[in-house]
N, C-alpha and C positions, 0 to 999 in steps of 0.2 A: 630359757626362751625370753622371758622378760627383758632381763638384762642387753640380749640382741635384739630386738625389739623397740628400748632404747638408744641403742648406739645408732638404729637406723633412724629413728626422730630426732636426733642430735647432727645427724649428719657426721658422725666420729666414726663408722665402721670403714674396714678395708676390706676391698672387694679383689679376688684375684682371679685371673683370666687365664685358663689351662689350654695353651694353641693360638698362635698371633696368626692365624691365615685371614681369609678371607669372611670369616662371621669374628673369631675373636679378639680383634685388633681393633676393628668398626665398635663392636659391642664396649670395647676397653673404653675407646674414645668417646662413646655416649656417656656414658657414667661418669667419665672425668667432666667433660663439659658439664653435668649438674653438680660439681664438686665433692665427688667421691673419689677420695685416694683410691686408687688401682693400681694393683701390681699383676704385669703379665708375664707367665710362664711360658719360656721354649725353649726347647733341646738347640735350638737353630741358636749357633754364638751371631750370625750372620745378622737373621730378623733381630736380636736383643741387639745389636749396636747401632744400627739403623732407628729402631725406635728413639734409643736413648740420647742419640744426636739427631734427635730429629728427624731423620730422613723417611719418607714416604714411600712406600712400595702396593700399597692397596690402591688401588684408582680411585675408586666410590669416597675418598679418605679427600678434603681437601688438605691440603701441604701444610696451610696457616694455620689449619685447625688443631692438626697433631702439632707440630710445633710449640704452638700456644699451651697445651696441656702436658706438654714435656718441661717447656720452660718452668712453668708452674707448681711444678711437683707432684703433679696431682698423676700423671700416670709415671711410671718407673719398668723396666722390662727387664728379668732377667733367668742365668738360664740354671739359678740353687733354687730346686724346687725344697730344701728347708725352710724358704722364706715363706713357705705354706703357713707355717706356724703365724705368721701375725697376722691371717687373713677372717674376718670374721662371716664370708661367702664365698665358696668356690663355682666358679661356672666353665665344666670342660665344655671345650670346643675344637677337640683333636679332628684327627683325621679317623675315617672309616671307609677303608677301600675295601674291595673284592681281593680275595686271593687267587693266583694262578688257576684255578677250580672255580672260580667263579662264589665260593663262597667266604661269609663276613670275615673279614679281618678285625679282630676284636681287640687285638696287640695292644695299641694306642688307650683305649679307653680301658684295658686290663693294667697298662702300665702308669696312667693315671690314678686309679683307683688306689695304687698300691703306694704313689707318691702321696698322692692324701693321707690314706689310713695311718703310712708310718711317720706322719710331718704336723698333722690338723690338729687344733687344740678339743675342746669342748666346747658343745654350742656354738658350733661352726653347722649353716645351712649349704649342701652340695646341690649343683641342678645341671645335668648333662643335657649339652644342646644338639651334640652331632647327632644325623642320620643315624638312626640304628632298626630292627626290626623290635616288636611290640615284645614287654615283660626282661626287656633288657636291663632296666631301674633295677627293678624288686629282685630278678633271680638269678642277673651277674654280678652288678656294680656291689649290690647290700651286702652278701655275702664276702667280697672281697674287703671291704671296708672295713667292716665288724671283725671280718678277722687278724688285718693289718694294724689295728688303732687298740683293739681290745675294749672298744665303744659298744653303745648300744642304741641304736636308732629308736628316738621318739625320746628318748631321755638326754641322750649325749648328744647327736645331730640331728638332720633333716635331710631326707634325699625328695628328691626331685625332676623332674623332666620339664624340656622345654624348648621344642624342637625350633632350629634355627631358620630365617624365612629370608634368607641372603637370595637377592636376585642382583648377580656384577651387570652394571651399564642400566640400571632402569634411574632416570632421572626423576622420576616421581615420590618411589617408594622409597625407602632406606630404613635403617635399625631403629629412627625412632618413633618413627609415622607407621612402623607395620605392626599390626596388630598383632599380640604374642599369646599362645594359645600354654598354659600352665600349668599340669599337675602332679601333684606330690604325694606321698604317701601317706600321710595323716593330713588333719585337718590344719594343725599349729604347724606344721610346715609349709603349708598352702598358704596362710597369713603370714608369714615369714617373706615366702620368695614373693608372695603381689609387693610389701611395701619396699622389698629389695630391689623388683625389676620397675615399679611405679614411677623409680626416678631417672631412670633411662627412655622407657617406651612407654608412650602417650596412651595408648589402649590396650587392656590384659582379658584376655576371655580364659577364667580358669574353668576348668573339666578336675571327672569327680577322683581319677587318678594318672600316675604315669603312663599305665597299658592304654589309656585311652588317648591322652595326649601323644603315643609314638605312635599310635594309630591313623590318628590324624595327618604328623609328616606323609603318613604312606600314603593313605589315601589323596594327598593332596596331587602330589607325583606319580602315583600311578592315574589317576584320572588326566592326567598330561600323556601320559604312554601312552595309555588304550585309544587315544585319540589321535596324537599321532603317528601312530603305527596304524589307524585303519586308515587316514591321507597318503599315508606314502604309500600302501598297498592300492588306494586306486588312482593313485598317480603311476604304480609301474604299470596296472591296466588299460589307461587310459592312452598314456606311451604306446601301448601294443596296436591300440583300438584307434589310435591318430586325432584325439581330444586332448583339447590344450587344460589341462587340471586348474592353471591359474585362474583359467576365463569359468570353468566350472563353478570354481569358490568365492569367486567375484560377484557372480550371479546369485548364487546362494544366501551369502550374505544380507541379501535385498529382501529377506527374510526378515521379521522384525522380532520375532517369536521362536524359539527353541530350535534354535540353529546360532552354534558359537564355532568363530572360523579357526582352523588349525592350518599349519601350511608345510607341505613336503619338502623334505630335504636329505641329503647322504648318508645322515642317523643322525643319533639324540648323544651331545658331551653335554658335560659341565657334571659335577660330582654324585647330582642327588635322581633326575629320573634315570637314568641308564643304570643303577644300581638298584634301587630302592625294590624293584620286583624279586632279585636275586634275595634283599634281607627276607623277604616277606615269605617267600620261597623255602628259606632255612624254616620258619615257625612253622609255616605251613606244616611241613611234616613231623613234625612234634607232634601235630596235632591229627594226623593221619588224614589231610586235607589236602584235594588235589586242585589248585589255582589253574583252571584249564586259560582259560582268558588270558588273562595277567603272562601266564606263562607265553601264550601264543602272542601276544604283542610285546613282550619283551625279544623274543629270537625275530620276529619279523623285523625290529631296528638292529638286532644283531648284524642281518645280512645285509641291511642298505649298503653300507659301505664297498660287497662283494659285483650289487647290485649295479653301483655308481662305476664300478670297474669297466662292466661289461658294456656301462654305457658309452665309455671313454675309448676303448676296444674297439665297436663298432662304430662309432664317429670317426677312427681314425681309418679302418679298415673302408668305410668310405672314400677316403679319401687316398687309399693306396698306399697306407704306409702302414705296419707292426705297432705292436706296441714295444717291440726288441729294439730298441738305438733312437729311439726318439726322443726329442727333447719337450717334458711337458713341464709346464709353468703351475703351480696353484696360486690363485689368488686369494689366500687367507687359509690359515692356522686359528685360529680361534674357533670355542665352540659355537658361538654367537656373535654377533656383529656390535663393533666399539667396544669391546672388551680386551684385556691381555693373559685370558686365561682357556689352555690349551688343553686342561684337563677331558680325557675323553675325548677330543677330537676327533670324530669320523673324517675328517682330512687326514690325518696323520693314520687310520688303516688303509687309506684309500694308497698314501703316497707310500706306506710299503708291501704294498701287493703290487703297484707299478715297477716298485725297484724289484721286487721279488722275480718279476717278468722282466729284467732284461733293457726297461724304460729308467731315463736318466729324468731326475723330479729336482726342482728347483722349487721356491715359495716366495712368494711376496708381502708380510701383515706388518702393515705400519705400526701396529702395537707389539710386536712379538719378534726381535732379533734374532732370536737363536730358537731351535727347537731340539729335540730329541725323539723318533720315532718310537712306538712300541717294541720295537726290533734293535730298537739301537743305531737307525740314522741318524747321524749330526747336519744338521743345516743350518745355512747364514739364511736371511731373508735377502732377496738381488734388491735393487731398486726398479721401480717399476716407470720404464720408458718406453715410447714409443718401439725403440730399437729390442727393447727385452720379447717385446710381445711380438715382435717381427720375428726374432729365430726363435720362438717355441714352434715346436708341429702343433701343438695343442694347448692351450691357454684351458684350466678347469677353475671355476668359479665355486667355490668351495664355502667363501662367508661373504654374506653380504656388508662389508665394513659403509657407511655412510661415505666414505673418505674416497672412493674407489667410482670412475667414471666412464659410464657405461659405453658413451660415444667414443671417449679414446680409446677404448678398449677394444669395440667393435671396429675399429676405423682401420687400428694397425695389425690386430689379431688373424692370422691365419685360418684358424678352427677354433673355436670355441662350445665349451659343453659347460652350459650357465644351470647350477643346481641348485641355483637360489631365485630365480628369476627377475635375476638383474637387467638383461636387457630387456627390454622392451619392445622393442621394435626387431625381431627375429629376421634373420635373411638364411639364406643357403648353407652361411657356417658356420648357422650358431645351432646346438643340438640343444636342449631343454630337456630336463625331468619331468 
């Protein structure tokens, strides 16, 4: 412990980064900017030569920035996870999807665990940052470790948690300014990872262990759920009831006092709320605990998507056409607006239940070229002209991108079903959530 202890006040340790996505590429790049060699791990031969030439593929990432620390030496990317052996910190940030059942995909972070144990010297400190549900640390990772390495945690390493708090396109926050919530299983491990993550991220609030620390991820994203899942439910009431929901939470707001605004939409992407109830879901019944709540505003964003169909359905049946042979436009793939990440995309169940019906679906997102539906559609995004929005029967408003303009929209658009409440100024054929 000591001896790494020192290599971190010397500034001599190597830090390696398990998963170049979206948290472990940003995080690589934080630490090399304070001048810690960094080496990042990925199966991807794709992401390792991009980094290693430089090339940028994270948005939130400026171009000069990675560059700079490529040039520099200070970060290196590649995809022999033996180079484990010269790391004196491991920090996985793999992926953690659902499986077809909807339950955890552990693969990633089992398959990590097992590149550690048989590659990691001694006195090497581990801290997992991906999404997981609570006592994932202590009662999957440790056991896999210990038995891959033939180590002994508190003597030979340090495990750790340290859920990751990546928001793509917020221009305020980023990996160094977000405050990092830290815990680890002993105490000398917890002084370990603060003066390891100290030199990356500006503020650390460590808790008294890992169970509480993955607790935290959950809860932080399920309280985004349960909130927006009760908006979209009385947004489809209100729909019924002929109350504009925008004008509802506009009003609202003029609250100054315990009322925080959420806003409806065709459901919940991006990697971490739209899962994070299914992880909690798996503990839950370990523990013979039934998440009624949780549970019910998880399936209520489930069905938006099925939701947003019907509404598309009847907007066009207004207007005397199927949804069989029609031509519908989406405007944006993305799970959020100025991003280019399509994970989870409620557009993308939306546009294959259209196809599934018979409707011919085209897309438009300045950020995102190419897509792939959950079913397996391949799409180009068209360019978005006046003449495109003229032969759609139905123009759907999908992500509210900054980039995208609501006048020209409404000017040349035949029908429009706006689920983000972009237009503003509603007429005859624009339909609204």
């Amino acid at each position: 412990m000591n001896t790494l202890i020192q290599k971190i006040a010397d500034n001599t340790e190597t830090i390696g980064i398990i998963g170049l996505g979206y948290v472990g590429l940003p995080l690589a790049v934080s630490f090399a900017q304070a001048g810690v060699r960094v080496i990042g791990f990925d199966k991807s031969s794709d992401k390792v030569d991009k980094i290693n030439h430089g090339d940028n593929y994270i948005k939130d990432i400026r171009d000069a920035v990675l560059r700079e620390v490529v040039e520099n030496i200070r970060l290196t990317a590649t995809t022999d996870f033996s180079g484990i052996k010269e790391c004196d910190a491991l920090l996985i940030c793999v992926p953690t999807p659902l499986d077809k059942f909807r339950k955890p995909d552990m693969s990633y972070i089992e398959s990590a665990c097992i590149a550690i144990g048989q590659n990691m010297k001694r006195g090497t400190f581990i801290c997992l940052e991906s999404t997981t549900y609570p006592t994932t640390t202590e009662d999957f990772m440790l056991p896999i470790i210990e038995r891959e390495s033939g180590l002994l945690h508190g003597k030979d390493f340090w495990l750790a948690y340290s859920p990751e708090r990546v928001d793509p396109g917020n221009v305020s926050f980023h990996t160094k300014n977000t405050p990092k919530v830290l815990g680890a299983i002993t105490p000398e491990g917890l002084e370990i990872g603060k003066k390891i993550y100290s030199k990356a991220i500006d503020r650390l609030h460590p808790v008294s262990s890992p169970k509480v620390a993955e607790m935290v991820k959950i809860l932080e994203n399920t309280y985004r759920l349960v909130n927006i899942s009760l908006i979209n439910e009385l947004a489809l009431l209100s729909g019924k009831m002929g109350i504009d929901i925008w004008e509802v939470i506009e009003a609202a707001k003029t609250k100054p006092f315990g009322f925080q605004a959420f806003y409806p939409g065709p459901g919940i992407g991006g990697h971490c709320i739209p899962l994070d109830p299914f992880y909690l879901e798996h503990i839950a019944k370990k523990y013979d605990f039934d998440l009624s709540m949780i549970h019910t505003a998880g399936h209520i964003n489930m069905r938006m998507p099925h939701y947003m169909y019907i509404k598309i359905a009847t907007a066009l049946n207004k207007h005397k056409k199927p949804v069989n042979g029609s031509n519908i436009l989406f405007l944006g793939v993305a799970y959020k607006p100025d991003i280019d990440d399509a994970r989870e995309s409620p557009a993308l169940e939306i546009i294959d239940t259209i196809v599934r019906k018979g409707g011919l679906a085209t897309y438009h997102d300045p950020y995102i070229p190419t897509v792939k539906t959950n079913e397996g559609t391949s799409l180009q995004s068209v360019q978005l002209t006046a003449e495109t929005l003229r032969n759609a029967d139905c123009v759907v408003i999908t992500t509210n991108h900054a980039v995208f303009d609501p006048e020209m929209i409404q000017k040349h658009a035949r029908l429009i079903v706006d689920l983000r409440n972009v237009i503003q100024e509603a007429d005859e054929k624009v339909y609204k959530l």
